[in-house]
Backbone atoms as SQL, in Angstrom:
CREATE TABLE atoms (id INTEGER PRIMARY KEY, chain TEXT, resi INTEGER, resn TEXT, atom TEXT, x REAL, y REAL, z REAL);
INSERT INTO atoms VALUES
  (1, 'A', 1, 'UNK', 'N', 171.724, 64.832, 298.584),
  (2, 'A', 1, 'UNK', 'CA', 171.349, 65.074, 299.964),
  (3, 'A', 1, 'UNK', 'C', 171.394, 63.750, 300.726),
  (4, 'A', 2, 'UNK', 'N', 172.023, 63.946, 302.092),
  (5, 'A', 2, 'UNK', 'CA', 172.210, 62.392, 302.654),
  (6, 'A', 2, 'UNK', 'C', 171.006, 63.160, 304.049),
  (7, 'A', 3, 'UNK', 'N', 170.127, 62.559, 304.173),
  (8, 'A', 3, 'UNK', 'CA', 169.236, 62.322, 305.548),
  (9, 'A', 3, 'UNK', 'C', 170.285, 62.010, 306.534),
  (10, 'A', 4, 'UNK', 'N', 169.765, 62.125, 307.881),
  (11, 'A', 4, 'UNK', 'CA', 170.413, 62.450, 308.829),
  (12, 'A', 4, 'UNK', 'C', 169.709, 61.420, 309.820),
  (13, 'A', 5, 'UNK', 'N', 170.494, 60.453, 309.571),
  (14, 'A', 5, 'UNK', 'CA', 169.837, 59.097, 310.773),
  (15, 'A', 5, 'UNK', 'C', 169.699, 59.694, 311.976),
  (16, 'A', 6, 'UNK', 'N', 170.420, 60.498, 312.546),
  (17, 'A', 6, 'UNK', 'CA', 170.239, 60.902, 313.673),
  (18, 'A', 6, 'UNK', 'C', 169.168, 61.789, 314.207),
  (19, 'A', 7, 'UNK', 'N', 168.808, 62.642, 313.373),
  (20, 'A', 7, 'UNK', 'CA', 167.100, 63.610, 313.429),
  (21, 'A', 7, 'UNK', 'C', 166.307, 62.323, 312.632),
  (22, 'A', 8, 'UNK', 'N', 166.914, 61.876, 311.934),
  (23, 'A', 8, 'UNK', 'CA', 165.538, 60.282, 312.031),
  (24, 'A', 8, 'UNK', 'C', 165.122, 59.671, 312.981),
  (25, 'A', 9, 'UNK', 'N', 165.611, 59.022, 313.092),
  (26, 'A', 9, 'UNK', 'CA', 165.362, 58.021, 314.384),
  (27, 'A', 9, 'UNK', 'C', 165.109, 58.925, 315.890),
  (28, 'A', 10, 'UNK', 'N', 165.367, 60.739, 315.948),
  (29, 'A', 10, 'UNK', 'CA', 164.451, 60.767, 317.402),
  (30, 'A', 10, 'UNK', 'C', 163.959, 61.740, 316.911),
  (31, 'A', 11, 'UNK', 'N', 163.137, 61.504, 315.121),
  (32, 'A', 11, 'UNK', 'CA', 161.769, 62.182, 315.006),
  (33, 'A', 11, 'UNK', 'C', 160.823, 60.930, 314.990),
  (34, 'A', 12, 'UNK', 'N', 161.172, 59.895, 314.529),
  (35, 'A', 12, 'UNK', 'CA', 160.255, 58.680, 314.416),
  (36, 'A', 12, 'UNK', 'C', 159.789, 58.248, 315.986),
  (37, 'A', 13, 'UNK', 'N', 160.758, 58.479, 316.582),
  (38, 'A', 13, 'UNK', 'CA', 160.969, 58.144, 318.255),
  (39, 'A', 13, 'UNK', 'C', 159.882, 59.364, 319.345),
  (40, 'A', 14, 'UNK', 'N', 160.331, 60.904, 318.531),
  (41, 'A', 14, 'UNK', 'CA', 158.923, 61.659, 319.388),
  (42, 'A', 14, 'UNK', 'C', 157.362, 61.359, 318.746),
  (43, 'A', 15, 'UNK', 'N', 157.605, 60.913, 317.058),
  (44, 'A', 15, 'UNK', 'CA', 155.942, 60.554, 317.000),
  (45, 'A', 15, 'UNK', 'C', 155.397, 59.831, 317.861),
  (46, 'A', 16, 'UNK', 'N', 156.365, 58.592, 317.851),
  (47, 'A', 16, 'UNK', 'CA', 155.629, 57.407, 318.890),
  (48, 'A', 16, 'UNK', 'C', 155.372, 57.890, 320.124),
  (49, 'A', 17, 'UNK', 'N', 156.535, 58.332, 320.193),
  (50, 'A', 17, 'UNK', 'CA', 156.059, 58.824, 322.310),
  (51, 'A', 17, 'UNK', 'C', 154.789, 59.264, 322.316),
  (52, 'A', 18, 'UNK', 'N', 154.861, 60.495, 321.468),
  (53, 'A', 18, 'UNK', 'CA', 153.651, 61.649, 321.641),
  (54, 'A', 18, 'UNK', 'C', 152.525, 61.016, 321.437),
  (55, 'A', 19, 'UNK', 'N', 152.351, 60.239, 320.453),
  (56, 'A', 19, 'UNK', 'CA', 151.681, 59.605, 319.741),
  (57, 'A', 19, 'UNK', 'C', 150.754, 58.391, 321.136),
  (58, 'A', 20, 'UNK', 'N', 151.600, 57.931, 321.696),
  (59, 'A', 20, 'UNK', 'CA', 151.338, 56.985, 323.258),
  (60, 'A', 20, 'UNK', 'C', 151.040, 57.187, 324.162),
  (61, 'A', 21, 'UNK', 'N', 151.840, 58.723, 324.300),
  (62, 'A', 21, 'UNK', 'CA', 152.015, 58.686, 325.745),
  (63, 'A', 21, 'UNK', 'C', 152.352, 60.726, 325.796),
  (64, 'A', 22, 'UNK', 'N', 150.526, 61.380, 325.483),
  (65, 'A', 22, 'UNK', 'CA', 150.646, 62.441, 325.092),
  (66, 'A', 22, 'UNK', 'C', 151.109, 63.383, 326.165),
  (67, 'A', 23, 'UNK', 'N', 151.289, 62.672, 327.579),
  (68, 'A', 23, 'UNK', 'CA', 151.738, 63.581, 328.693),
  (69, 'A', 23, 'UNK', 'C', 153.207, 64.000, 328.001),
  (70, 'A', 24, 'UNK', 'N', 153.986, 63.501, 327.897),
  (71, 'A', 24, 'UNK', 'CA', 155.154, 63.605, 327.478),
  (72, 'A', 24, 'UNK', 'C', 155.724, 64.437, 326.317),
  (73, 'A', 25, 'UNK', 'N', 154.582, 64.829, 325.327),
  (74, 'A', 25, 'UNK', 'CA', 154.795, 65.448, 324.120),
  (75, 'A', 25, 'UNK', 'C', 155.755, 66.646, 324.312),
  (76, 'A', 26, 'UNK', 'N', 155.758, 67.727, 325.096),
  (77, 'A', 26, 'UNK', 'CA', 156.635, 68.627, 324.805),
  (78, 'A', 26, 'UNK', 'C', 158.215, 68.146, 325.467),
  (79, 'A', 27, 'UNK', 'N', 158.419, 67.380, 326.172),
  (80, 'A', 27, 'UNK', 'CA', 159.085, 66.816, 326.653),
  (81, 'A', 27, 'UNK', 'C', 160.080, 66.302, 325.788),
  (82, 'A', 28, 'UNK', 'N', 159.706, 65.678, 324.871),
  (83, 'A', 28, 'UNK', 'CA', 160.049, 64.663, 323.923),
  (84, 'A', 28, 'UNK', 'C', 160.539, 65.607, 322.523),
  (85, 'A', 29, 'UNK', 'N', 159.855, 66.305, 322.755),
  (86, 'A', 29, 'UNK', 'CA', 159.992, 67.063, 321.012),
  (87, 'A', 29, 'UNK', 'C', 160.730, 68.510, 321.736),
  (88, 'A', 30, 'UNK', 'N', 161.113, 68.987, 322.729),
  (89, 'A', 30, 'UNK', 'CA', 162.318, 69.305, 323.220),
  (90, 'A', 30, 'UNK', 'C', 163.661, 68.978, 322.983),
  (91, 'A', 31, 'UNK', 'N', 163.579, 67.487, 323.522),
  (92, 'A', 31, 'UNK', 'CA', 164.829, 66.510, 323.219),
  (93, 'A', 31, 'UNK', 'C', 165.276, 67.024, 321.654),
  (94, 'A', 32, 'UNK', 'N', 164.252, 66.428, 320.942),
  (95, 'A', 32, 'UNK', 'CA', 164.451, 66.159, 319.874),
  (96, 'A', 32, 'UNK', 'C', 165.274, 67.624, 319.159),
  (97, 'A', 33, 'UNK', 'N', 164.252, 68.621, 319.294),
  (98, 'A', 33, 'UNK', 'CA', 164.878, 70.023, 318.959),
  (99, 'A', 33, 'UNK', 'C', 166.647, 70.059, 319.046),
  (100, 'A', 34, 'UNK', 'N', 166.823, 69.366, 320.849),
  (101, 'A', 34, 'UNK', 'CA', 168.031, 69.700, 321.083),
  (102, 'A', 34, 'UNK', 'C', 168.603, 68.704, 320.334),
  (103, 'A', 35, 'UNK', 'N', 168.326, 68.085, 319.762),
  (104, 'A', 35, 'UNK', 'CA', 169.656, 67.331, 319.106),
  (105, 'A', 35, 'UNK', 'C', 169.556, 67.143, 317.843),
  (106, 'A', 36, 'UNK', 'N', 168.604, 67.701, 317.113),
  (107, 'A', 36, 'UNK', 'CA', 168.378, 68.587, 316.209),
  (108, 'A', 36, 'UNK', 'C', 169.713, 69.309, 316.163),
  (109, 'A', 37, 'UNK', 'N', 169.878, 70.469, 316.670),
  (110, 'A', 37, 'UNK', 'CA', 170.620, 71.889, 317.389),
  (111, 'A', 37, 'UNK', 'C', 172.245, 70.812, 317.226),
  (112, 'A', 38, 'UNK', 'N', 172.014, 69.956, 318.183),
  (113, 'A', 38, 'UNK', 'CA', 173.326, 69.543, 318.476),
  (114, 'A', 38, 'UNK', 'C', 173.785, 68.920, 317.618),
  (115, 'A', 39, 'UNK', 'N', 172.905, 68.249, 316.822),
  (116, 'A', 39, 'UNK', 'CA', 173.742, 67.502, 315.234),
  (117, 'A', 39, 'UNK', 'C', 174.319, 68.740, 314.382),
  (118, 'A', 40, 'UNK', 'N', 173.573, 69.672, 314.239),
  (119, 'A', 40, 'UNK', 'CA', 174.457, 71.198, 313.244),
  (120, 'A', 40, 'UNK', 'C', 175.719, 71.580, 314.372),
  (121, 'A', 41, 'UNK', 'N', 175.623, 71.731, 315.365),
  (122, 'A', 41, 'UNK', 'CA', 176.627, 72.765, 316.130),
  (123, 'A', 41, 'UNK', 'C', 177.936, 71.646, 316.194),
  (124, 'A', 42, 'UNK', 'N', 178.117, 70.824, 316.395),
  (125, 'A', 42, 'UNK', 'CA', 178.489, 69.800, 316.479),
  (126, 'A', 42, 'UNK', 'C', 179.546, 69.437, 315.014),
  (127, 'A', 43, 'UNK', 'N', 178.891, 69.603, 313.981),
  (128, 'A', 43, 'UNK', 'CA', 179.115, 69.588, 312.345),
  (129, 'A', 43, 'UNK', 'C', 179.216, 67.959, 312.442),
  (130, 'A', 44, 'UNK', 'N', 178.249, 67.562, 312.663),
  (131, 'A', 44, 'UNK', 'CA', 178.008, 66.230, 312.333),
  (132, 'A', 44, 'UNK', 'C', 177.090, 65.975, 310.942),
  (133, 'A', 45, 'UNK', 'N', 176.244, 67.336, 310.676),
  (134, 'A', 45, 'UNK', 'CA', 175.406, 67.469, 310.006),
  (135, 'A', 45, 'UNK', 'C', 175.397, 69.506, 309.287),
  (136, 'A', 46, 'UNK', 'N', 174.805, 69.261, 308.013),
  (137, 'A', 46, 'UNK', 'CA', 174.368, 70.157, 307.277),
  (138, 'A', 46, 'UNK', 'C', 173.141, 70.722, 307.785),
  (139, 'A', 47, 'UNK', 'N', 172.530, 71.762, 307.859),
  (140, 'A', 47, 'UNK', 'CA', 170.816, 72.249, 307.984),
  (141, 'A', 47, 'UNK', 'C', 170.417, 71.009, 307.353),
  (142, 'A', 48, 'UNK', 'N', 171.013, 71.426, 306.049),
  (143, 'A', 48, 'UNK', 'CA', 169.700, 70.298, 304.732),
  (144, 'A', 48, 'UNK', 'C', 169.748, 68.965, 305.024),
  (145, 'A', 49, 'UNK', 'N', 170.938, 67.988, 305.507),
  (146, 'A', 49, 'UNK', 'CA', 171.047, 66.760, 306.429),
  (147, 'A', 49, 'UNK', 'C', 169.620, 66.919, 307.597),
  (148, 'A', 50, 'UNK', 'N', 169.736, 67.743, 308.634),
  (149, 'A', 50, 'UNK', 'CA', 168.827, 67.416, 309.408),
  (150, 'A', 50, 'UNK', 'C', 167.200, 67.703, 309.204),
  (151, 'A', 51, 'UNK', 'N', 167.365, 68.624, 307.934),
  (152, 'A', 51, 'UNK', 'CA', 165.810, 68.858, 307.314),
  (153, 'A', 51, 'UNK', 'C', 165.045, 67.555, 306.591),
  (154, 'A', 52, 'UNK', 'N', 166.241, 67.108, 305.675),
  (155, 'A', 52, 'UNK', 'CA', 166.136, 65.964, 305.237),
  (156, 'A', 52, 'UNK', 'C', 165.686, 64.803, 305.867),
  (157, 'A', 53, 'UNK', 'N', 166.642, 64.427, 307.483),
  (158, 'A', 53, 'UNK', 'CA', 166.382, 63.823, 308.321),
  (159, 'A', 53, 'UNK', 'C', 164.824, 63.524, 309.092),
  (160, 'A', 54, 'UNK', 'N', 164.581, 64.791, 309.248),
  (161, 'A', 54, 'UNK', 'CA', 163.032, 64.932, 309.750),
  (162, 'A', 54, 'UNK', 'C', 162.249, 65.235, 309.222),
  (163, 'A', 55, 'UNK', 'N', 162.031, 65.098, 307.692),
  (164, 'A', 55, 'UNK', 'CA', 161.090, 65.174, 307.244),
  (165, 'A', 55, 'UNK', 'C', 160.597, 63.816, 305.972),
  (166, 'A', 56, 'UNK', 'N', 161.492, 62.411, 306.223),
  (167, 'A', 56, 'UNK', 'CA', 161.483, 61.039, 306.177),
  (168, 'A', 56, 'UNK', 'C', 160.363, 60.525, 306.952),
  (169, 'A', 57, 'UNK', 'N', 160.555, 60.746, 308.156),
  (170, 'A', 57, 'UNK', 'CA', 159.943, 59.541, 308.816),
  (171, 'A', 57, 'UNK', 'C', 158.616, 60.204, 309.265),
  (172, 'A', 58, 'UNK', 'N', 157.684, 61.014, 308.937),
  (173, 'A', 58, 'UNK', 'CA', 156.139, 61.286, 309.060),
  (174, 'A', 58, 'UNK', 'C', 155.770, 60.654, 307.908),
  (175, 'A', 59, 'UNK', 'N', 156.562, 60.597, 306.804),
  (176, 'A', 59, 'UNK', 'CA', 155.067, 60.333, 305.595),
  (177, 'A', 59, 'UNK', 'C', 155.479, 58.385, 305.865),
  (178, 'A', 60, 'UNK', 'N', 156.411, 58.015, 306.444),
  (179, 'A', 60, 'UNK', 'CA', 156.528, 56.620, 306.147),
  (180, 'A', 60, 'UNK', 'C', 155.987, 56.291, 307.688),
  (181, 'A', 61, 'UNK', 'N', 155.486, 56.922, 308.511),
  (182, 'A', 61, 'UNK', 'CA', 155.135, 56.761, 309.737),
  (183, 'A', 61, 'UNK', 'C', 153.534, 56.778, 309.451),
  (184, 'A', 62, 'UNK', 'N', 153.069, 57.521, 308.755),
  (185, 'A', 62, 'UNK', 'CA', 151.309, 57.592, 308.577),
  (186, 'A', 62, 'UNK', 'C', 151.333, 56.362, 307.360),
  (187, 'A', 63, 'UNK', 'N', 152.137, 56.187, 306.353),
  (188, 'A', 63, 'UNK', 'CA', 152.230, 55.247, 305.441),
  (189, 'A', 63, 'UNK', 'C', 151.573, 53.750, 306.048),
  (190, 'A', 64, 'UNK', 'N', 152.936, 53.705, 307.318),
  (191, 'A', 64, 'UNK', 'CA', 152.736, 51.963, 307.806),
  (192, 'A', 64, 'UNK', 'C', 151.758, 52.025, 308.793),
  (193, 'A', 65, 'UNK', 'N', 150.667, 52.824, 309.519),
  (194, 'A', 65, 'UNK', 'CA', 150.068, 52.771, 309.872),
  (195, 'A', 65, 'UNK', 'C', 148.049, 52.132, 309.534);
C-alpha cells in the first residue's frame, strides 16, 4: 500500500486549521473531501491510497503534540 501524499498533507492541513481556527472547520474539511473525491476520479489514486493517506497523519499529529 503506497499512502497518498496528497490526502496527507490536506488532512494534516484541515487538523491544523480546525484545530486554530474552528470558524473554518467545515470549510476546510469540505476542501479536503473534495480532493479526497478528486485524487480517485482523477486516477491519481486507489480508494486504499487515499484511505491510507488519511489515516497517517492523526495518530502522528496527536503523537507530536
Amino acid at each position: 500500500m503506497f499512502s497518498s501524499l496528497h490526502t496527507g498533507c490536506a488532512t494534516i492541513k484541515a487538523l491544523c486549521l480546525s484545530h486554530f481556527f474552528p470558524a473554518t472547520t467545515k470549510y476546510v474539511w469540505a476542501y479536503t473531501g473534495m480532493l479526497y473525491w478528486a485524487a480517485m476520479y482523477l486516477l491519481h489514486h486507489y480508494l486504499i491510497d487515499v484511505v491510507g493517506g488519511m489515516s497517517l497523519p492523526p495518530p502522528s499529529s496527536a503523537y507530536s503534540s
